[in-house]
C-alpha positions in Angstrom: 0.0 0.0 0.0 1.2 3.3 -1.2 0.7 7.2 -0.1 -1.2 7.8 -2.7 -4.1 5.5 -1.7 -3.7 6.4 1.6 -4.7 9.8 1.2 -8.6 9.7 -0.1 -9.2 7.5 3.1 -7.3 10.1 5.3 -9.3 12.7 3.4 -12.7 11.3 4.0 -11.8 10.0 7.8 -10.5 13.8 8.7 -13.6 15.8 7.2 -15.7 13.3 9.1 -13.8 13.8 12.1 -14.0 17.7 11.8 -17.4 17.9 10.1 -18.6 15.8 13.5 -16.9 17.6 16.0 -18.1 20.7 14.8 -22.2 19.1 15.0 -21.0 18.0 18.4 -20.0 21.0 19.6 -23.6 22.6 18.7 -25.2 19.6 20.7 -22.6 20.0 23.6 -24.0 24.0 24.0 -27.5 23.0 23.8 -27.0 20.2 26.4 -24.8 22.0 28.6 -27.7 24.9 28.2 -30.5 22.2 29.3 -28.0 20.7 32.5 -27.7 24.5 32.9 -31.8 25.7 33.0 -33.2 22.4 34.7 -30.1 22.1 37.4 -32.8 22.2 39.9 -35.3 18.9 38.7 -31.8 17.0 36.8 -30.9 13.9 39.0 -27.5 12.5 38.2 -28.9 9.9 36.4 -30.4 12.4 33.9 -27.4 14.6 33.6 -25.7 11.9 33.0 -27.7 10.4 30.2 -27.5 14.1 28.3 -23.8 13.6 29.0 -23.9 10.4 27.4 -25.7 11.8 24.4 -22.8 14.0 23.5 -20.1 10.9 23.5 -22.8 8.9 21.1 -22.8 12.4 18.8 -19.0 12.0 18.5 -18.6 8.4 17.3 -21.6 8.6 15.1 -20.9 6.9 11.8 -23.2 8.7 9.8 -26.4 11.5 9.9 -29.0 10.8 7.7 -30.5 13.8 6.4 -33.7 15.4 8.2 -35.9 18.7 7.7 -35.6 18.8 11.5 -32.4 19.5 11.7 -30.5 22.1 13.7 -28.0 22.4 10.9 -30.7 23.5 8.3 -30.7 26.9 9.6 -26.9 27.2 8.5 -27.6 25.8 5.1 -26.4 29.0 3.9 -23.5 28.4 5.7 -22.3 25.0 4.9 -23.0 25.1 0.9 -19.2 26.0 0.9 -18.1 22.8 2.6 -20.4 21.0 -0.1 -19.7 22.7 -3.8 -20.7 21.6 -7.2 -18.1 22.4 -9.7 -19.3 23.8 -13.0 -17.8 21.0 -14.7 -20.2 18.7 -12.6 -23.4 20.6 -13.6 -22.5 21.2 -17.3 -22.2 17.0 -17.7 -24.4 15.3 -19.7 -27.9 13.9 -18.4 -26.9 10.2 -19.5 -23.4 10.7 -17.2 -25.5 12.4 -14.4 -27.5 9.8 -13.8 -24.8 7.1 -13.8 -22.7 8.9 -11.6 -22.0 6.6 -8.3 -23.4 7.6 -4.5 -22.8 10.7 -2.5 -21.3 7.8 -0.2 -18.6 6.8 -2.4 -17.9 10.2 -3.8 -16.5 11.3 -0.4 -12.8 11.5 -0.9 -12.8 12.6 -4.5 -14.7 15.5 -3.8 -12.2 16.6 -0.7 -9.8 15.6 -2.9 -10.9 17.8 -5.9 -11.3 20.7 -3.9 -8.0 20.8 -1.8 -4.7 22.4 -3.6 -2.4 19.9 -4.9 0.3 21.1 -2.8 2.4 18.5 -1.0 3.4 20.9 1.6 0.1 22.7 2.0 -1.1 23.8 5.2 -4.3 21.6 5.5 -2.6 18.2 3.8 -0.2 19.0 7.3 -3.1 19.3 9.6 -4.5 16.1 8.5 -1.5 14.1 9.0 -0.7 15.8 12.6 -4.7 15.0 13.4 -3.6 11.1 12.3 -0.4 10.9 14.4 -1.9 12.6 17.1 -4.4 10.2 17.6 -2.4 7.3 16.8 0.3 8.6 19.6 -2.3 9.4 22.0 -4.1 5.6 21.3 -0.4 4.1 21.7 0.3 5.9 25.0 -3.0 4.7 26.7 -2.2 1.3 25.4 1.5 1.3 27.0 0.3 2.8 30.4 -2.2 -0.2 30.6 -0.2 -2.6 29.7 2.5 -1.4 32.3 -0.4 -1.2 35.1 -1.8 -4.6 34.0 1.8 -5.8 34.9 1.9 -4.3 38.4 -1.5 -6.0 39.4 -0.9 -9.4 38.5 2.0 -9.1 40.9 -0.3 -7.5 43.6 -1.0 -9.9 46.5 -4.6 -11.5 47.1 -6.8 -10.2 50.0 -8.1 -14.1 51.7 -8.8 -12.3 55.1 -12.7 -14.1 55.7 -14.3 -11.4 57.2 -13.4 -8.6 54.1 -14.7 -11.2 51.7 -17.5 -11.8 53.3 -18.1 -7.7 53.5 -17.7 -8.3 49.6 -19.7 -10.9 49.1 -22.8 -9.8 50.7 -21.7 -6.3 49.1 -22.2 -7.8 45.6 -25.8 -10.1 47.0 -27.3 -6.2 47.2 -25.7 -5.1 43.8 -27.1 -7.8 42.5 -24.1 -8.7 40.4 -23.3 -11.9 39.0 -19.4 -11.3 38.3 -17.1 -12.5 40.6 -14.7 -10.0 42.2 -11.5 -11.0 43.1 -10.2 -8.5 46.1 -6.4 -7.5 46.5 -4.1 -5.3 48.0 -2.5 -2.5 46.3 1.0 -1.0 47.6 1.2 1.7 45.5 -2.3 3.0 45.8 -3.9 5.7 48.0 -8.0 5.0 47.2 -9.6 1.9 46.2 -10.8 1.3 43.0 -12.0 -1.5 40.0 -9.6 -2.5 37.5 -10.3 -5.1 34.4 -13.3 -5.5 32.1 -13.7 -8.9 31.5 -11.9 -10.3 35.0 -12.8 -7.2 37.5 -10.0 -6.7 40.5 -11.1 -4.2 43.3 -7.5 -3.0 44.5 -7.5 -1.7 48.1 -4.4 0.1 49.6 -3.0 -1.9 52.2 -3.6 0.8 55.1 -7.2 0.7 54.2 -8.2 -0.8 57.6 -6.7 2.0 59.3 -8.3 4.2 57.3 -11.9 2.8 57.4 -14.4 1.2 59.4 -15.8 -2.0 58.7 -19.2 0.2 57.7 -16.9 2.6 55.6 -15.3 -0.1 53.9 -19.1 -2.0 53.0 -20.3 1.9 51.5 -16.8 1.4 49.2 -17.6 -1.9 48.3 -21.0 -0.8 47.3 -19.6 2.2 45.4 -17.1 -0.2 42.8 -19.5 -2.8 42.3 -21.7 -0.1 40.9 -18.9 0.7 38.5 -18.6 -3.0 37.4 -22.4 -3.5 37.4 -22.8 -0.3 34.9 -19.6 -1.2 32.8 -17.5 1.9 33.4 -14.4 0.2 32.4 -15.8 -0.2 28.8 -17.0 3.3 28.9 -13.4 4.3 29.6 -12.1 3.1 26.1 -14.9 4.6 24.5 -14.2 7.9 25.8 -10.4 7.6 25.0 -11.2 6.6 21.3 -13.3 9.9 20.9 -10.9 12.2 22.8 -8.1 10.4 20.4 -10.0 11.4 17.3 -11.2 14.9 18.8 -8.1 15.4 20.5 -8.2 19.4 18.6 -11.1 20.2 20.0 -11.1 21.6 24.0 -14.9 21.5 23.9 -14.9 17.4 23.8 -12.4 17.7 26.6 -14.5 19.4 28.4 -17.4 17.4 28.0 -15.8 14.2 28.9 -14.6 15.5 32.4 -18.3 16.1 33.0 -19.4 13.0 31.8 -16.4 10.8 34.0 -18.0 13.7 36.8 -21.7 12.6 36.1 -20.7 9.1 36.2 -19.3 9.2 39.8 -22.7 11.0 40.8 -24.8 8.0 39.3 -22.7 5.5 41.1 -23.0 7.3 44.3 -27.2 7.7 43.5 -27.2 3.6 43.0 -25.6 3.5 46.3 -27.7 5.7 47.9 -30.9 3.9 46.9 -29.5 0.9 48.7 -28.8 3.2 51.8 -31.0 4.6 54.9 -31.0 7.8 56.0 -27.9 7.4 58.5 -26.0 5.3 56.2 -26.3 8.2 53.5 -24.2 10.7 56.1 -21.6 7.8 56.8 -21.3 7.6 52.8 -20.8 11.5 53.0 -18.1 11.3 55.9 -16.4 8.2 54.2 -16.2 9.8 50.5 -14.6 13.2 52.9 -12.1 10.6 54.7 -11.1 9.4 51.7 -10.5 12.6 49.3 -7.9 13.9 52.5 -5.8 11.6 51.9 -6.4 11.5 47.9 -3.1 12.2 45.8 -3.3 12.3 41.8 -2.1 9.3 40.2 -1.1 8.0 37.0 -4.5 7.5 34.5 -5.1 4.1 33.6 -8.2 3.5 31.2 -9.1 -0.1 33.1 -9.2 2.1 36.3 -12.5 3.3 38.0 -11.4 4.5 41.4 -13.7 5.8 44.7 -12.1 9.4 43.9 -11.0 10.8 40.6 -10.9 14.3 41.2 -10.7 16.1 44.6 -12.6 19.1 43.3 -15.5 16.9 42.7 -16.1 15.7 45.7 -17.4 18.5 46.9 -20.2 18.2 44.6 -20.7 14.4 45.4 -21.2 15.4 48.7 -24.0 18.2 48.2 -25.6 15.6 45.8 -25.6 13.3 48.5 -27.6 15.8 51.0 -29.8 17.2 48.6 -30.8 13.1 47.1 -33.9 12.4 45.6 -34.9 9.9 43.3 -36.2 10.3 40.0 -40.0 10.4 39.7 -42.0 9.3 36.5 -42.7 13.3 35.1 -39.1 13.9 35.6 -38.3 10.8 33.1 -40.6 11.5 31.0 -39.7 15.3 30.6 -36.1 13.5 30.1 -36.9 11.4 27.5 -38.6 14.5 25.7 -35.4 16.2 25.5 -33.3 13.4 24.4 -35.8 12.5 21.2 -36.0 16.4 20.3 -31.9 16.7 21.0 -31.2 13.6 18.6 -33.8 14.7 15.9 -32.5 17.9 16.0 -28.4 17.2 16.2 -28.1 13.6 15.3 -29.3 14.6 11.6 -27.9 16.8 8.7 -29.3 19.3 6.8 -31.8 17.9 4.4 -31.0 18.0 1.0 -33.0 19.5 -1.7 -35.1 17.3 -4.1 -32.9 17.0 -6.9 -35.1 17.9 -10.9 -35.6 15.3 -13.3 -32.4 15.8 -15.5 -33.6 17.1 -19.1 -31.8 16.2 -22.3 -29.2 19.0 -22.8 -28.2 19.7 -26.6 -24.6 19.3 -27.3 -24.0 22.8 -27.6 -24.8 23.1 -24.5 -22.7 21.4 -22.7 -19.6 23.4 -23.8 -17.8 25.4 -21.0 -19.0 29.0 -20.5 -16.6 30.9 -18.9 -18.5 33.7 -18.2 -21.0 31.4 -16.1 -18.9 30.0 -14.6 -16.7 33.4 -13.2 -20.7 34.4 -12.5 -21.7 31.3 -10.2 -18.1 31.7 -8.7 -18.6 35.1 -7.8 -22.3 34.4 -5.9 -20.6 31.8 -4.3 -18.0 34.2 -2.8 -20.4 36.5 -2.1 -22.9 34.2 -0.3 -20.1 32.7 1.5 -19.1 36.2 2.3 -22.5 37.2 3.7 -22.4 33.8 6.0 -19.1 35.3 7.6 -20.4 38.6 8.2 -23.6 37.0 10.1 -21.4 34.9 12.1 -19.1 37.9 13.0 -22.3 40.0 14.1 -23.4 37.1 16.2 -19.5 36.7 17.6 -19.8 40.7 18.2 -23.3 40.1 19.9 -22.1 37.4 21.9 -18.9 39.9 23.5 -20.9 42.5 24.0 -23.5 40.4 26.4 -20.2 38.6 27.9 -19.6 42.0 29.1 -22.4 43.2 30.5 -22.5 39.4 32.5 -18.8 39.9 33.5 -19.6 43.3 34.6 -23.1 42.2 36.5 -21.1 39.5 38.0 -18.4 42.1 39.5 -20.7 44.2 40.7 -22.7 41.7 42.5 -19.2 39.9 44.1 -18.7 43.9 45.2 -22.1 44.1 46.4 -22.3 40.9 48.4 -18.9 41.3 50.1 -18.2 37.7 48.9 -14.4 36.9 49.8 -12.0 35.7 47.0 -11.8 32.1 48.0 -15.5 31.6 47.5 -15.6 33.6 44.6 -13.0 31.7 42.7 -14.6 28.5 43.7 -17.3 26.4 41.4 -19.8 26.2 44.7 -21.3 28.6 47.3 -20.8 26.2 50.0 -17.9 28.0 52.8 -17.6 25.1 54.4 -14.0 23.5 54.8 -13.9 19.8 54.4 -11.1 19.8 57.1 -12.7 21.8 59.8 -15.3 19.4 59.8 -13.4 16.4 59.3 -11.5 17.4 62.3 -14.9 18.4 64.4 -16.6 14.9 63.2 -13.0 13.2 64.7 -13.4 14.6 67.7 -17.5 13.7 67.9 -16.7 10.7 67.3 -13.9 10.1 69.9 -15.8 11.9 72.3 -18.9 9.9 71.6 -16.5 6.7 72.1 -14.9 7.7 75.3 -18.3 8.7 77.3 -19.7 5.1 76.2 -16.5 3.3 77.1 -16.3 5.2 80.5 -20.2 4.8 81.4 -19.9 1.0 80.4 -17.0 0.4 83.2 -18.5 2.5 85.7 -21.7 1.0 85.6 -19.9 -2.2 85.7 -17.7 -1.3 88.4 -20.7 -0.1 91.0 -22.4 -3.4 90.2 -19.8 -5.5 91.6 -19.5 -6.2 95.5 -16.9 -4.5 97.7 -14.7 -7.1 98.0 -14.2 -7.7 94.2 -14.2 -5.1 93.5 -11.4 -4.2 95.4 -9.1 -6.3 93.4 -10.8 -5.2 89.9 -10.5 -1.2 90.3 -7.0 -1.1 90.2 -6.9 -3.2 87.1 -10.1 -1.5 85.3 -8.7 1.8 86.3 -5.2 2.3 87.8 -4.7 4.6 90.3 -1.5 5.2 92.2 -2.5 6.5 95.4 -5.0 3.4 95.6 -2.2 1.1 94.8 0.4 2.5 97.3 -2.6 1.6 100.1 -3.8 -1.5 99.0 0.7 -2.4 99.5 0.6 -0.8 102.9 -2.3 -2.9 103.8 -0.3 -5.7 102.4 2.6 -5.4 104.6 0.5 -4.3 107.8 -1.6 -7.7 107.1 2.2 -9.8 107.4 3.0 -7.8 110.6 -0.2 -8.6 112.5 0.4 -12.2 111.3 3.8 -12.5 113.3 2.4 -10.2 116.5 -0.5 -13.0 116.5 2.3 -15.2 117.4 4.8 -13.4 119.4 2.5 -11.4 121.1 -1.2 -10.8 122.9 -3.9 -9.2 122.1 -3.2 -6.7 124.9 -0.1 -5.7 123.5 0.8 -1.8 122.8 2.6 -3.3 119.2 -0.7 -5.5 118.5 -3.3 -2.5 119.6 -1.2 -0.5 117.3 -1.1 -2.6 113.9 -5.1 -3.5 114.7 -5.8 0.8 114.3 -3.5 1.0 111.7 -5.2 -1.6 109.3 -8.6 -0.5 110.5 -7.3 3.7 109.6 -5.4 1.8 105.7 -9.2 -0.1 105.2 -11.1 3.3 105.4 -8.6 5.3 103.4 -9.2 2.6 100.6 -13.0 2.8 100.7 -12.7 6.6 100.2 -10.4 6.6 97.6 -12.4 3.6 95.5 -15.1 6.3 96.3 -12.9 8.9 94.6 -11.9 6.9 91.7 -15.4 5.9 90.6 -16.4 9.1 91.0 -13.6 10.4 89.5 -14.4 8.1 85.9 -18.7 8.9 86.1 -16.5 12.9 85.8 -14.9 11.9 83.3 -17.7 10.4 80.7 -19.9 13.5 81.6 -16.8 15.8 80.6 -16.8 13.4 77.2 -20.5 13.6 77.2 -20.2 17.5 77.1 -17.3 17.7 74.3 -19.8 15.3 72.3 -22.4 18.0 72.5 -20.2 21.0 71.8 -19.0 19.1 68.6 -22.1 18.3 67.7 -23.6 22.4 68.0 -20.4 23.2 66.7 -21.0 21.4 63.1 -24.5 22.1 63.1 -23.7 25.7 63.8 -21.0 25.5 61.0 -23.9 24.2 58.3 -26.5 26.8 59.6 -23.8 29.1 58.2 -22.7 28.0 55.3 -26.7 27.6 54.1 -27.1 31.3 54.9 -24.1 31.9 52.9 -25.8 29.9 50.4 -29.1 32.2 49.9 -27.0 35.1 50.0 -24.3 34.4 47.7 -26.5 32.4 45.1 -27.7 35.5 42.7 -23.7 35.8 42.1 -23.1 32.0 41.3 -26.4 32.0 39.0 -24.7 34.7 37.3 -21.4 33.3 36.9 -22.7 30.4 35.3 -24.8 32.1 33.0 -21.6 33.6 32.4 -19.8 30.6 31.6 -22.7 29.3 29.0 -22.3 32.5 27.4 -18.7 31.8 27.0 -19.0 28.6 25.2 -21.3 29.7 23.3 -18.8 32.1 22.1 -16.1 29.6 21.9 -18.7 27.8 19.2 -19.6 30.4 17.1 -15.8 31.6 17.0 -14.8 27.9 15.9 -17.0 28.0 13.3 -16.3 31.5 12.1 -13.1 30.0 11.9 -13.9 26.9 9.7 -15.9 29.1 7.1 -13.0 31.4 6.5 -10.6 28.5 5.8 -12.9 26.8 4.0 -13.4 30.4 2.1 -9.1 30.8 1.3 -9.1 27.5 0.2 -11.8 28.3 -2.5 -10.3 31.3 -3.5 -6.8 29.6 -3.6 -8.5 26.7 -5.5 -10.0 29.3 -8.4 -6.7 31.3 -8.8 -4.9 27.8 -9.4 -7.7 27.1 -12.0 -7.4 30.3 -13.6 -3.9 29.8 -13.7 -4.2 26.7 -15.6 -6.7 27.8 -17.9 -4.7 31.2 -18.6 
C-alpha cells in the first residue's frame, strides 16, 4: 500500500472527524444549556444520560439527512463545505444519472477541492490530526499494559471477614461477576480494575483508614462501577478524545461525563442506603479525598475518587438526594428525542429535478457562467461570515455586560476571593469538619467506654471489686494503700504469734489496718467518682462538637441564599462563553474553508490562462 491510496481514506476520515466535531459542539451548548436551566429537577442519572448523548454524537458513523435538523438553519453556511463544480453541472444527463453515490464520492470530492500542494497547510493538519491520535491511542495502550503488569503481581486479600463484606456487598448489587479483592502497595484510594476479569484494589492501610461500615459503602460504590460497565466506557471515551483530541470543547465534555458518572454511582448507592447510612457515605467519601493524591490514568481504572474538586459536589448531591419520579423521566426522555432529531441529523437536501436532455452545444464550458456562479458563491459565503461575525460581536458585548453584572454583585455581596473563585457557594471547609466529626466521634467513644465500666464497676460487691478497680482503672494513690495494707496484714500475722492481744505493738497494727481499710474505701469512692467525671466531661465535648458542626452548616446555608444570585450569574456567564467559543470555531472553519476556495480558483485560472 502506497501514499497515494492512503490519502482519499485520510481525506474522507478527517472531514468526518471535523465535520462531527463541529455538530458535536452545537449539541454540547445546547446540552450543557439544558443541564444549565433544569439544574434544579436534573438527577445525576439524567445529567448523565444528556452527557452520554454528547459521547454517542461524537462516534456517530453517519447522519442521515432530516428537515428537523439544527444544521438546516446554516444551510447557507455550509453550501461552501459541499460545492458543485461547473464542470459537474454542465455534464451530460446520461453521465448524471450514472454517476455513483454521495457515499462513495466522499474522498474525491475533498480531494478535488483541496490544492495539490504537498506541503500545503491543511494536507499538514491532516496528517498531525492522524499521528496525534495514533500517539495518544499508543500511550494509553502502553500505560495499561504497564499497570496490567503491576497487578498481577499485587498480593490476594483471603482475610474471611473482608470477603464476606464483599460478598454480601455484591448479593445487594445484584451482580453476578465474581470480584477478586487484592491489596494494592502503591495506591492511596480503592478502586476496580479489568473488564472482562474485575480486580477491586485496596491500599494496604485501608483498615486503618476505614471502618468495617466505611469499607461496606466502598464496596458498594465499585461494584456499581462493574455493574454499569464503566471500564468499557473508559475506552470509548479515549477513542473519541483520540480522534477529537483538537477540540477543547470534547475535553471538556468528557470530564463532565467521567464527573456525572461518579454521581450516578454514588445515586445507586444511595438507593440501597438509609438515612444514617447516606451521612456515613458522606463522611467516608470526605475521609477518603484527605488523603487523595493524583495518580497515573489508567483507562481499566475506575477508582472511589478521581478528582478532589468533585467531591465536593458528590457530597451536596448526596444531601440534597432524591430519586427520580415518572414526570421527571418523561420530561427526560422528551429532551433526548428532540436533541437527537434535532443534532443527530444533517441538513436535508433539496429534491434533486428530473435531469432534461441538454443539446450538445450546451454542454460546452461557458466561462462567463462559470466566473458568475463563482462570484455568488463568494459572495454568499461572504454574507455567511459577516452574520457569524455580528453574532460573535453580539455574543462579546453580552459577555460583558455578564462579567460586569457578575463584579458588581461579588462587590455588592462582600463575597471573599476564596468563595468567589470557587465552582460552589458552600464556605464550608472539608477539614474543619473532618476534624470536628474526629473529635465527635472520639468523644462519643470515650463517654460510652467510660459509662460502660462505671456501671460495671458499682455493680460489683466491695470485695471484688477491690481487686478489679485497680486493674479496670489504675490509680496510684489506691495502689500504694492496697501495698501498705499488704505489709500491715504480714505484721499482724507475726504479732499473733509473738505477742497478745493486749499488747501496745498489737493494739497499734489492729488501728493502723482499720485507719489503711477506710482510706481505701474513700479513695475507690474517689476513683469511681472520678471516671462517672470523666464520661460526663466526654459527654459534654460530644455535645459541643455536635452544636459546633451544626452551627457551621447553619452558616454555610445562609451563605448559600446570600451568595447564590452571584453563582447563578457566573454560570450564566460561563454558557455564554462557550457559546462564544462555538460560534468563533465555526467563524473559523468558514474562512478557511473560504481561502481555500479562493486559492483553488486562482490555481484554475492559472491553468486555464
Amino acid at each position: 500500500m502506497n501514499i497515494s491510496s492512503i490519502i482519499p481514506v485520510l481525506d474522507a476520515a478527517s472531514f468526518w472527524v471535523w465535520e462531527t466535531s463541529l455538530h458535536a459542539a452545537v449539541l454540547i451548548a445546547l446540552v450543557w444549556a439544558a443541564q444549565w436551566t433544569g439544574r434544579s429537577w436534573l438527577t445525576p442519572r439524567m445529567r448523565y444520560a444528556l452527557s452520554l448523548l454528547e459521547l454517542i454524537r461524537l462516534l456517530l458513523p453517519f447522519a442521515p439527512a432530516s428537515p428537523f435538523s439544527i444544521f438546516n438553519l446554516g444551510k447557507s453556511f455550509n453550501q461552501a463545505t459541499k460545492p458543485q463544480t461547473n464542470s459537474e453541472t454542465a455534464l451530460p444527463a446520461t453521465v448524471i444519472l450514472a454517476a455513483p453515490p454521495p457515499s462513495e464520492r466522499i474522498a474525491p470530492r475533498i480531494a478535488a477541492k483541496l490544492p495539490a500542494a504537498p506541503h500545503d497547510l491543511l494536507h499538514l493538519f491532516k496528517w498531525l490530526w492522524l499521528g496525534f491520535a495514533f500517539a495518544s491511542l499508543a500511550l494509553v495502550l502502553a500505560r495499561q499494559q504497564s499497570f496490567a503488569r503491576r497487578v498481577r503481581k499485587f498480593p490476594a486479600i483471603n482475610e474471611p471477614r473482608t470477603l464476606a463484606l464483599l460478598e454480601s456487598c455484591r448479593v445487594i448489587m445484584r451482580l453476578k461477576q465474581r470480584v477478586k479483592l487484592v491489596a494494592a502497595a502503591d495506591l492511596n484510594t480503592p478502586a476496580v480494575f479489568g473488564f472482562w476479569n474485575p480486580h477491586l484494589l485496596l491500599p494496604e492501610d485501608i483498615g486503618g483508614r476505614l471502618t468495617e461500615a466505611e469499607l461496606r459503602l466502598v464496596f458498594l460504590h465499585e461494584l456499581a462501577h462493574i455493574k454499569r460497565g464503566d471500564i468499557l466506557l473508559n475506552w470509548v471515551m479515549i477513542l473519541a478524545s483520540s480522534l477529537h483530541w483538537f477540540n477543547p470543547l470534547v475535553w471538556l465534555t468528557l470530564k463532565r461525563l467521567r464527573a456525572d458518572r461518579e454521581l450516578v454511582c454514588d445515586a445507586m448507592v444511595m438507593d440501597r442506603l438509609s438515612g444514617e447510612e447516606r451521612r456515613v457515605y458522606g463522611h467516608t467519601l470526605i475521609k477518603l479525598a484527605d488523603d487523595f493524591s493524583v495518580s497515573g490514568f489508567c483507562p481499566s481504572l475506575a477508582p472511589v475518587i478521581h478528582n478532589k474538586q468533585e467531591t465536593k459536589r458528590r457530597i451536596i448531591m448526596i444531601t440534597k438526594y432524591k430519586p427520580t419520579t415518572r414526570i421527571a423521566l418523561a420530561a427526560l426522555a422528551l429532551l433526548v428525542i428532540l436533541l437527537g432529531c434535532f443534532t443527530f441529523t444533517r441538513a436535508a437536501e433539496k429534491p434533486k429535478e428530473p435531469a432534461k436532455a441538454i443539446p450538445p452545444e450546451a454542454t460546452a464550458p461557458n466561462p462567463d457562467r462559470q466566473v458568475e456562479d463563482t462570484k455568488q458563491q463568494s459572495e454568499s459565503r461572504q454574507r455567511g461570515i459577516k452574520r457569524l461575525e455580528a453574532e460573535l460581536f453580539h455574543e462579546n458585548n453580552l459577555i460583558e455586560d455578564l462579567q460586569e453584572h457578575v463584579n458588581r454583585l461579588r462587590q455588592e455581596l462582600k463575597i471573599p476571593t476564596q468563595i468567589a473563585e470557587s465552582e460552589s457557594v458552600s464556605t464550608l471547609d472539608p477539614e474543619t469538619i473532618r476534624k470536628l466529626e474526629n473529635i465527635k466521634i472520639d468523644s462519643e467513644s470515650i463517654y460510652t467506654r467510660l459509662t460502660m465500666l462505671s456501671e460495671k464497676l458499682q455493680s460489683l460487691p466491695r470485695s471484688e471489686l477491690l481487686h478489679v478497680l485497680p486493674t479496670a482503672n489504675p490509680d496510684t494513690l489506691l495502689i500504694n494503700l492496697l501495698e501498705e495494707k499488704l505489709k500491715n496484714e504480714r505484721a499482724l500475722a507475726s504479732f499473733k504469734i509473738e505477742l497478745t492481744p493486749e499488747h501496745v505493738e498489737m493494739k497499734q497494727a489492729l488501728a493502723l489496718q482499720s485507719k489503711i481499710t477506710e482510706q481505701i474505701n474513700q479513695r475507690m469512692d474517689g476513683v469511681l467518682a472520678g471516671i462517672r467525671a470523666m464520661a460526663a466531661a466526654a459527654r459534654a465535648q460530644f455535645e459541643l462538637s455536635e452544636k459546633q458542626i451544626e452551627a457551621a452548616k447553619k452558616n454555610d446555608l445562609e451563605a448559600q441564599m446570600i451568595f447564590q444570585p452571584y453563582f447563578e450569574t457566573k454560570r450564566r456567564l460561563e454558557t455564554q462563553k462557550r457559546m462564544r467559543e462555538a460560534i468563533a470555531m465555526r467563524l473559523s472553519q468558514e474562512k478557511i474553508d473560504a481561502a481555500l476556495r479562493f486559492r483553488s480558483s486562482e490555481q484554475d485560472e492559472t491553468s486555464a490562462k
